[in-house]
C-alpha positions as CSV (number, residue, x, y, z in Angstrom):
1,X,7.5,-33.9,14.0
2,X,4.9,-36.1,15.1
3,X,1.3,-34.7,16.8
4,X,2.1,-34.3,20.5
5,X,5.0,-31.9,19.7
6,X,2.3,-29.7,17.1
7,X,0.0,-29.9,20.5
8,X,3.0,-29.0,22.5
9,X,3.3,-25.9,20.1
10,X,-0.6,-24.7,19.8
11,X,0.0,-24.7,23.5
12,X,2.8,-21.6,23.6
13,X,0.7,-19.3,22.8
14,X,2.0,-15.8,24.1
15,X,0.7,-14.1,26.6
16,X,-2.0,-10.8,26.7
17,X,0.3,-9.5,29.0
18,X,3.0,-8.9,26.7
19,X,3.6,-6.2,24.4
20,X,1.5,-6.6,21.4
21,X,4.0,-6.4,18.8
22,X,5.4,-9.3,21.1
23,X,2.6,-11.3,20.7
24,X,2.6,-10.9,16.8
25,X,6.0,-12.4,16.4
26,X,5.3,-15.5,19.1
27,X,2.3,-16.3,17.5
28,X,3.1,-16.0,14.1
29,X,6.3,-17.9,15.0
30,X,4.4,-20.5,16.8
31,X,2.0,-21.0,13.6
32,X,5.4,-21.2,11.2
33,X,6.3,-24.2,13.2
34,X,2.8,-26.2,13.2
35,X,3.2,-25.3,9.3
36,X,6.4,-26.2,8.7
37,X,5.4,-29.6,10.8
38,X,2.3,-29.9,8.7
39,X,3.4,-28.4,5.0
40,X,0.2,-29.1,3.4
41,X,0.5,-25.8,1.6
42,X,3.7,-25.9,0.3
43,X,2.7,-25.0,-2.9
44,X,0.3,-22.2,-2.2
45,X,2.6,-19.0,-2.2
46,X,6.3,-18.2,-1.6
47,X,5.9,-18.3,2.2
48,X,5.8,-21.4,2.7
49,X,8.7,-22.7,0.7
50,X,10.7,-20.0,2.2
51,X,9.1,-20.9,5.5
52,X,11.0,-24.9,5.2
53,X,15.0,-23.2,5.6
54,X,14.3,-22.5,8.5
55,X,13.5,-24.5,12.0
56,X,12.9,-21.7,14.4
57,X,11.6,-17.8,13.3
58,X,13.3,-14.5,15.2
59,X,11.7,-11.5,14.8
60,X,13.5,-10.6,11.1
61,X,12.3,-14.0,10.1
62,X,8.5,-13.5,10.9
63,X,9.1,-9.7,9.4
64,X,10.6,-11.3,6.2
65,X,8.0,-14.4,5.9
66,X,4.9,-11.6,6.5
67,X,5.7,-9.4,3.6
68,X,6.1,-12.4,1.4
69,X,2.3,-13.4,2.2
70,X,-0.2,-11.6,-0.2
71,X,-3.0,-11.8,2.3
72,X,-5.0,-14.1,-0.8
73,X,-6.3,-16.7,2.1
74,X,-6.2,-19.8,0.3
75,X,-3.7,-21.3,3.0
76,X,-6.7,-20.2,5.4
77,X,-9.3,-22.3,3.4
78,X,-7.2,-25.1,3.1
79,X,-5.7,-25.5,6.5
80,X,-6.9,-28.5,8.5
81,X,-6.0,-26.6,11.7
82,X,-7.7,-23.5,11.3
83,X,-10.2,-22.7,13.7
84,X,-12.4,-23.8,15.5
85,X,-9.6,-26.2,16.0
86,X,-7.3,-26.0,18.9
87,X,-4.1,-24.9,17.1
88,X,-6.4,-21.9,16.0
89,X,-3.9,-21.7,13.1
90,X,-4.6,-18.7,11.1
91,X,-1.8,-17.5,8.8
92,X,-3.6,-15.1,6.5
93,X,-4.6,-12.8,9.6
94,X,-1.6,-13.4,12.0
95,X,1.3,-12.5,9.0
96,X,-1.4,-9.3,8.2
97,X,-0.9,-8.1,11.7
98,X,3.1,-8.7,11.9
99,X,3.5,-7.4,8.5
100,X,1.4,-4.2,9.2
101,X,3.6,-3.7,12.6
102,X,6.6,-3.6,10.1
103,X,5.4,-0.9,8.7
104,X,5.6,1.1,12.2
105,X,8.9,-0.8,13.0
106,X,10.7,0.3,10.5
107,X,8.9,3.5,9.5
108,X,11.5,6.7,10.1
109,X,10.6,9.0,12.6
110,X,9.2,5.9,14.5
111,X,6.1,7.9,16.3
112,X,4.9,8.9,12.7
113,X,4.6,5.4,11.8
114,X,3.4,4.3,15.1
115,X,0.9,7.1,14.9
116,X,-0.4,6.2,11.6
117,X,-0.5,2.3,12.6
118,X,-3.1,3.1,15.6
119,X,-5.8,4.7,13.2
120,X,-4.6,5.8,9.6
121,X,-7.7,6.2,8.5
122,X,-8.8,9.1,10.3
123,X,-5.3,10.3,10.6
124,X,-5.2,10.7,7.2
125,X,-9.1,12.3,7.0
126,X,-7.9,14.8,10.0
127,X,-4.9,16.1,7.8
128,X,-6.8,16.5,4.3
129,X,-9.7,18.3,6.4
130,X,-6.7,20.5,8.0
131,X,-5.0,21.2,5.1
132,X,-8.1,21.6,3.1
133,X,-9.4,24.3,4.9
134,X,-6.5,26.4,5.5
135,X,-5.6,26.6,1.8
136,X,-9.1,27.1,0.9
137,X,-9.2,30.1,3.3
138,X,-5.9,31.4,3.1
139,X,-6.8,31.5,-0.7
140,X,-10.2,33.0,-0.4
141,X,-8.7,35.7,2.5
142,X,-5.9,37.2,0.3
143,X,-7.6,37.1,-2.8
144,X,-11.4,36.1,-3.0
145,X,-12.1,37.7,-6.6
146,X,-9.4,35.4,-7.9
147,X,-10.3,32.8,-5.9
148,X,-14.3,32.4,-7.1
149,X,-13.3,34.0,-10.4
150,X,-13.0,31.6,-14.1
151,X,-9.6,31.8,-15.2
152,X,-9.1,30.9,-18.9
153,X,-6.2,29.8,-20.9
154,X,-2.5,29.2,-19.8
155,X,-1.4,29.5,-16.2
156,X,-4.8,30.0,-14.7
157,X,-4.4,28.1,-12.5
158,X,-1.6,30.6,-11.1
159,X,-3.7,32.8,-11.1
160,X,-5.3,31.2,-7.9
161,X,-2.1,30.1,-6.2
162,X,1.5,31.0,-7.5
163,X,3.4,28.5,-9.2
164,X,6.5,28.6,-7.2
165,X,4.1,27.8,-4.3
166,X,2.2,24.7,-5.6
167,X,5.4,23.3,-6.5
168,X,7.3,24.2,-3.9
169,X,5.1,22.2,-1.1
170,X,4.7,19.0,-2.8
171,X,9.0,18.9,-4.0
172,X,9.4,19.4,0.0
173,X,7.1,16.4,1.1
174,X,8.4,14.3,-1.7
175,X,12.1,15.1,-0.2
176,X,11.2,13.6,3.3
177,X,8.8,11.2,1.4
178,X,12.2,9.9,-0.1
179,X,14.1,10.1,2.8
180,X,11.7,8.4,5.2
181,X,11.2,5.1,2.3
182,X,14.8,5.1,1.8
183,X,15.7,4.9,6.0
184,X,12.4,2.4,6.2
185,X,13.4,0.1,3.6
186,X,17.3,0.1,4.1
187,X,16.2,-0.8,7.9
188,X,14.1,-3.9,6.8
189,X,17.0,-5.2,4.2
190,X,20.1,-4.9,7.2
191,X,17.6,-6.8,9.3
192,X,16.2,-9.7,7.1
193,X,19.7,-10.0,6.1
194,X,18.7,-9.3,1.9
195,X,21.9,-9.8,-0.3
196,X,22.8,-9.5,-4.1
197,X,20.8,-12.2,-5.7
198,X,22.1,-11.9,-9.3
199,X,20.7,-10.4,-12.6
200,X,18.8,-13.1,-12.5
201,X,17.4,-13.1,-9.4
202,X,16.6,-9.7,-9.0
203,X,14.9,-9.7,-12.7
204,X,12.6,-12.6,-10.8
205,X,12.4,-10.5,-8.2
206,X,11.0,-7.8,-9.7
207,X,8.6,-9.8,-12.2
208,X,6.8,-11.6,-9.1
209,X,6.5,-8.2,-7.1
210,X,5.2,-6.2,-10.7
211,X,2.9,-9.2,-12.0
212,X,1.6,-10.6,-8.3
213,X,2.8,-14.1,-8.8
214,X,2.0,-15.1,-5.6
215,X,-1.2,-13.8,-5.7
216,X,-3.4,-16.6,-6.7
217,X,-3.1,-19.7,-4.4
218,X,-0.5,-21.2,-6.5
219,X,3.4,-21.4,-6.2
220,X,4.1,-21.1,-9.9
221,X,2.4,-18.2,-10.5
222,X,-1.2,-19.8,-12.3
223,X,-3.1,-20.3,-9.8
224,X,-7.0,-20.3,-9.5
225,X,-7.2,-16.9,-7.7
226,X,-8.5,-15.7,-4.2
227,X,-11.1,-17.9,-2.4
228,X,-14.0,-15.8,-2.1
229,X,-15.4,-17.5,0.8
230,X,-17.9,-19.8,-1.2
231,X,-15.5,-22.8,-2.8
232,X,-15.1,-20.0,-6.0
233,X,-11.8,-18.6,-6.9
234,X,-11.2,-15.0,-8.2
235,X,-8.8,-13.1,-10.2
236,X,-10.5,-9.8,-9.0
237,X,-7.6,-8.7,-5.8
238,X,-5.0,-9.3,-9.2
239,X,-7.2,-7.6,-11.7
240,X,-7.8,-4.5,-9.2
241,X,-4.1,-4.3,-7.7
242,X,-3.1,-3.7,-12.1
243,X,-6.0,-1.4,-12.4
244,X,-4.6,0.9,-9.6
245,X,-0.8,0.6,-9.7
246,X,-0.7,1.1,-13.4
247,X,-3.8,4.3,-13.3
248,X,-1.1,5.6,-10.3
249,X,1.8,5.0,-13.2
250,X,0.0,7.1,-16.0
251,X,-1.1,9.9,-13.6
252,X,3.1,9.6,-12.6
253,X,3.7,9.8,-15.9
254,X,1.1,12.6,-17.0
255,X,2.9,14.7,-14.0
256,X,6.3,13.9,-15.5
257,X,5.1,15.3,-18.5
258,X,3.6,18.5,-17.7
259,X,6.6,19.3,-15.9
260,X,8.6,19.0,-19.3
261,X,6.1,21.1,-20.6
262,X,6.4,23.6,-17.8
263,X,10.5,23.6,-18.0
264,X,11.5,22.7,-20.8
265,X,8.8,24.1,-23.7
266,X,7.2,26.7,-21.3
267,X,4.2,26.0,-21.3
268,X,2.2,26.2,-18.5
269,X,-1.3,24.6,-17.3
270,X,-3.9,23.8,-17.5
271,X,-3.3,22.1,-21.0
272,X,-5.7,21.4,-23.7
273,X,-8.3,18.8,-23.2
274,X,-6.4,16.8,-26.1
275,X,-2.7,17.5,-24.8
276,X,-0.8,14.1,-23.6
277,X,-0.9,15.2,-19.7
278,X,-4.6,15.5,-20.0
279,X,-4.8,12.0,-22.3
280,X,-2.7,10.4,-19.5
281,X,-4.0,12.1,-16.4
282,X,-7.4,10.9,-17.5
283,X,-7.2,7.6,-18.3
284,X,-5.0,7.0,-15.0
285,X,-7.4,8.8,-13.1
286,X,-10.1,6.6,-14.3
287,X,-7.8,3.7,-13.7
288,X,-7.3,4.8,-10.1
289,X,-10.8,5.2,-9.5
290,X,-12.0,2.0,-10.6
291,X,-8.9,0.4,-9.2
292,X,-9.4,1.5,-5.4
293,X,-13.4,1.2,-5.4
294,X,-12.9,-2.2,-6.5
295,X,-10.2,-2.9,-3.5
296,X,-12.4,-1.2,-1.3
297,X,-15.1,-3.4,-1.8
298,X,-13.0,-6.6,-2.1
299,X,-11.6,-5.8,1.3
300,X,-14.7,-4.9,2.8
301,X,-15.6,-8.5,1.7
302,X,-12.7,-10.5,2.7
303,X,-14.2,-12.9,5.9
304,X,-13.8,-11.2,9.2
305,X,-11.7,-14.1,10.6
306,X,-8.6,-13.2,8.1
307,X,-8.5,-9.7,8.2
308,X,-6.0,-7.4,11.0
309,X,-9.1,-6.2,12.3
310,X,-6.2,-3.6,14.5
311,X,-4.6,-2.4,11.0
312,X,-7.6,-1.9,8.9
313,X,-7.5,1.9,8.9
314,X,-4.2,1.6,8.0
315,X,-5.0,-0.5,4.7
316,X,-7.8,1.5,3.9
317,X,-6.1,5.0,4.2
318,X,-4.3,4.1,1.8
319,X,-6.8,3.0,-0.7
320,X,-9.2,6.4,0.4
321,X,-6.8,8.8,-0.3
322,X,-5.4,7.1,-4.0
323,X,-9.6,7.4,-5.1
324,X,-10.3,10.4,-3.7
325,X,-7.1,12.3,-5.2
326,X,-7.9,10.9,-8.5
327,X,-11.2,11.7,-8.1
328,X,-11.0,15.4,-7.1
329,X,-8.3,15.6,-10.2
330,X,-11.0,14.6,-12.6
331,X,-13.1,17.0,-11.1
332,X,-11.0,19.7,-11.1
333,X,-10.4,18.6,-15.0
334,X,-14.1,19.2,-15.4
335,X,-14.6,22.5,-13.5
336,X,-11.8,24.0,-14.0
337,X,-12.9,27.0,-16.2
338,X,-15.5,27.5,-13.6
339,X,-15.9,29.8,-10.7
340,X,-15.5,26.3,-8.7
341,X,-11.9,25.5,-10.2
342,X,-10.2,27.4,-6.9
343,X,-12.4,25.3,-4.4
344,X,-11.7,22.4,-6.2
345,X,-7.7,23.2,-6.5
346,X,-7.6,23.5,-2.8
347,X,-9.1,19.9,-1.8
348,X,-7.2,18.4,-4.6
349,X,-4.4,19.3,-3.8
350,X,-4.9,19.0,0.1
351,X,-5.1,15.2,-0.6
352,X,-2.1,15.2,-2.9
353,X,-0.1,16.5,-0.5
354,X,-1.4,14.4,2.4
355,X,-1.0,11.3,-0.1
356,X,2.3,12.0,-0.8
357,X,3.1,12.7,3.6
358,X,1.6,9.2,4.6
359,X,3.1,7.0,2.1
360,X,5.9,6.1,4.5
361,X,3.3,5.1,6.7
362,X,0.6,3.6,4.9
363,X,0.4,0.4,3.1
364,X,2.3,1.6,0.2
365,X,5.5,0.5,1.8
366,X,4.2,-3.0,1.5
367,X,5.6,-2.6,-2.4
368,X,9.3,-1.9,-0.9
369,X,9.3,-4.3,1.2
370,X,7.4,-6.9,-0.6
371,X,9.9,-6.7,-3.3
372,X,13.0,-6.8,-0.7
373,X,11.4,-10.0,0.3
374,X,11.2,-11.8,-2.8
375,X,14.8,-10.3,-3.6
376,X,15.8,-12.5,0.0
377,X,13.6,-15.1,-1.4
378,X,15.7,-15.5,-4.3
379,X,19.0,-15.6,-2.6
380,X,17.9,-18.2,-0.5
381,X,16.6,-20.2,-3.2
């Protein structure tokens, strides 16, 4: 394709005029083109390899192409058409604003996600402030001796709010939780068109979405890293996506088992500060801690030119409400034979609820869909 066609192409760009999920496909269609002309970063990540089958992108192309991309910006760096030149090609921020209108595309009901795509961020703050209060004063109202009093021992924390209540609530959310991921991600696999790679494929699959292959400005998995803006690489946006995803795991699994311990032994919590819920819960919580801080502050700075600047409370409602529910847990861990530990229950478990609510809305769903990309990746391979 020779250079008057590329001009040609940085031409079409799509009107203001148009819808702006609209413009997100055209332009990240029109950029796939001057890329697949160009090709000088073939061997950056998985989307451009995947981006060579095909000659023109519809709107389950761009969808599918965007949550291959791992937003790591070394295409960005290296791109001989990024701006200030004409083509103004920019693929790290482009595929972040089509793959964050996924999210509302395919969320289920469609005005939650659309609602949650606009401002998650303070979505998300509104609903843990909301839900905050009402449990802290619907506690405090029926029951303010038990609510400012120190409970000690097995099932104190029952003795603030029942357990068929603090179970109850979150087993509900998780049940439309489920159901909304489940509609969301069997809505992006019909429409990208994701078939039955294999054992073999889908065990690829999996290993590139668990170890973040892609992340790292390399094809085969070993690259140098991120760019950091400053001709250094970093393994940091790796290194912080493990700390968090395997801190949320262990606090999964510290759950898991006190629920065991609940049902099937009868023993109810708190636990001992030496019990394995407490053990995992605490190291996870850590984890999750460090983990988010650390994206936080990676994100925060990312250069401005490669960031959705229209989805960033989105991405970091996400990341606020993983450290601030691990946070509040390790407080209420160390305040919880205190006249505090009812306070502290409430907001804790405010934001676990509210965590639990958004996640089919929030960036979270990048991991579903992420991994049905690379599972389409595979097949097409």
């Amino acid at each position: 394709m020779d250079e008057i066609n590329l001009v040609e192409m940085a031409k079409a760009k799509p009107s203001d005029k148009r819808p702006y999920d609209q413009n997100a496909h055209d332009e990240t269609a029109r950029i796939m083109q001057i890329c697949n002309a160009c090709r000088y970063c073939e061997g950056f990540c998985a989307v451009f390899p995947a981006m060579t089958q095909s000659r023109e992108f519809d709107v389950a192309d761009t969808a599918y192409l965007a949550n291959l991309c791992h937003h790591c910006g070394a295409c960005y760096y290296a791109c001989q058409y990024a701006p200030p030149h004409e083509f103004g090609v920019n693929v790290p921020a482009v595929l972040a604003e089509r793959r964050a209108e996924t999210y509302a595309d395919y969320a289920w009901p469609r005005p939650l996600g659309q609602l949650f795509a606009r401002n998650g961020l303070v979505v998300s703050m509104a609903i843990v402030a909301g839900l905050a209060i009402t449990l802290g004063l619907m506690l405090a109202m029926i029951a303010p001796h038990l609510f400012w009093g120190v409970h000690l021992g097995e099932g104190a924390f029952y003795q603030v709010m029942p357990h068929n209540v603090m179970a109850g609530i979150p087993l509900v959310i998780t049940a439309f939780t489920l159901l909304a991921m489940g509609i969301g991600a069997s809505r992006f696999w019909r429409d990208v068109g994701a078939g039955w790679p294999g054992w073999q494929g889908l065990t690829e699959a999996i290993s590139a979405a668990g170890s973040l292959k892609y992340l790292g400005g390399d094809n085969a998995g070993d690259g140098p890293g991120c760019p950091v803006g400053d001709d250094r690489n970093s393994h940091n946006r790796r290194h912080a996506h493990h700390l968090t995803f395997y801190g949320f795991m262990l606090c999964f699994a510290a759950t898991s088992t006190g629920t065991i311990y609940h049902y099937v032994f009868g023993w109810q919590a708190p636990y001992g500060y030496f019990s394995l819920p407490v053990i995992l819960g605490t190291v996870g919580g850590v984890m999750l801690c460090w983990g988010t801080a650390w994206l936080w502050q990676l994100k925060r700075a990312m250069a401005e030119e490669m960031k959705s600047l229209r989805h960033l409370g989105m991405d970091y409602a996400f990341i606020w409400l993983l450290f601030w529910v691990s946070a509040t847990g390790l407080a209420l861990l160390a305040l919880r034979e205190t006249g505090l530990m009812g306070l502290m229950l409430a907001i804790h478990l405010a934001l676990v609820y509210v965590l639990f609510l958004v996640l089919p809305y929030s960036k979270f769903v990048h991991s579903l869909y992420r991994s049905i990309a690379l599972i389409l990746y595979s097949v097409k391979r």
